[in-house]
C-alpha positions as CSV (number, residue, x, y, z in Angstrom):
1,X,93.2,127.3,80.0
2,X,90.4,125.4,81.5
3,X,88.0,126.6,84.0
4,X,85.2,125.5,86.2
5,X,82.4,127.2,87.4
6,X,80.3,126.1,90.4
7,X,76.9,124.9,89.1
8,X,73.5,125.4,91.2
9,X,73.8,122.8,94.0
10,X,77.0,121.4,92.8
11,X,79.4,120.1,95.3
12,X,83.3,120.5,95.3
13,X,83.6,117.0,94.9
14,X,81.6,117.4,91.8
15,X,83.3,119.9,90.1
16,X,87.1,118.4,91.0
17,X,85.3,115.4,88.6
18,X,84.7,117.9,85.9
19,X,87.8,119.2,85.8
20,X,89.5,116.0,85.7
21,X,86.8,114.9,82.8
22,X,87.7,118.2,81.1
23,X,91.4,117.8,81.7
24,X,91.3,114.7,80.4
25,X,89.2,115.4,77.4
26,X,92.2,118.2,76.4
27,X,94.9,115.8,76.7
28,X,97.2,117.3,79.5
29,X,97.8,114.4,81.5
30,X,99.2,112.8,78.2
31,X,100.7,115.5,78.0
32,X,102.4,115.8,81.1
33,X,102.9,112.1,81.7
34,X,104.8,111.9,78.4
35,X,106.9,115.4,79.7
36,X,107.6,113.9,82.7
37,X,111.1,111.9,81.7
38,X,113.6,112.5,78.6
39,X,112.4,111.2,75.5
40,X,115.0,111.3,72.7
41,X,115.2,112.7,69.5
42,X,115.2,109.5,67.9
43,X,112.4,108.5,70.2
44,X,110.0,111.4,69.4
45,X,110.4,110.7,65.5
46,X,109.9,107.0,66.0
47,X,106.3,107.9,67.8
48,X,105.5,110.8,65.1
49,X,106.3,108.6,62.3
50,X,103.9,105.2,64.2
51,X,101.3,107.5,64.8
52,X,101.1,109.7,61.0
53,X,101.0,105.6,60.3
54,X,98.5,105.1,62.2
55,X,96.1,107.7,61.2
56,X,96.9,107.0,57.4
57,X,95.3,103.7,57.5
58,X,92.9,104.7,59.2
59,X,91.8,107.5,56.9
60,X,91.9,104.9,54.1
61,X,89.4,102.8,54.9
């Protein structure tokens, strides 16, 4: 869970930012975008499978 306290002097506008930043930073608007419609099965293996891929060739170099 992410929370924000109010720094000395800080305005609302300010911390909304930080949150955002922080949000952000922990993925949940990825998150929630990619929640936000059905994704099939088929789908979710495809993107699993592209992005294990991914990260394989990017280990090996």
């Amino acid at each position: 869970m992410i929370k924000v306290k109010a720094r000395a002097g800080e305005s609302v506008q300010q911390m909304v930012k930080r949150f955002k930043k922080m949000c952000e930073k922990e993925g949940l608007i990825r998150d929630i975008k990619r929640n936000s419609y059905y994704e099939k099965p088929s789908e979710k293996n495809r993107r699993k499978r592209r992005k294990a891929r991914r990260m394989a060739s990017i280990s090996s170099r």
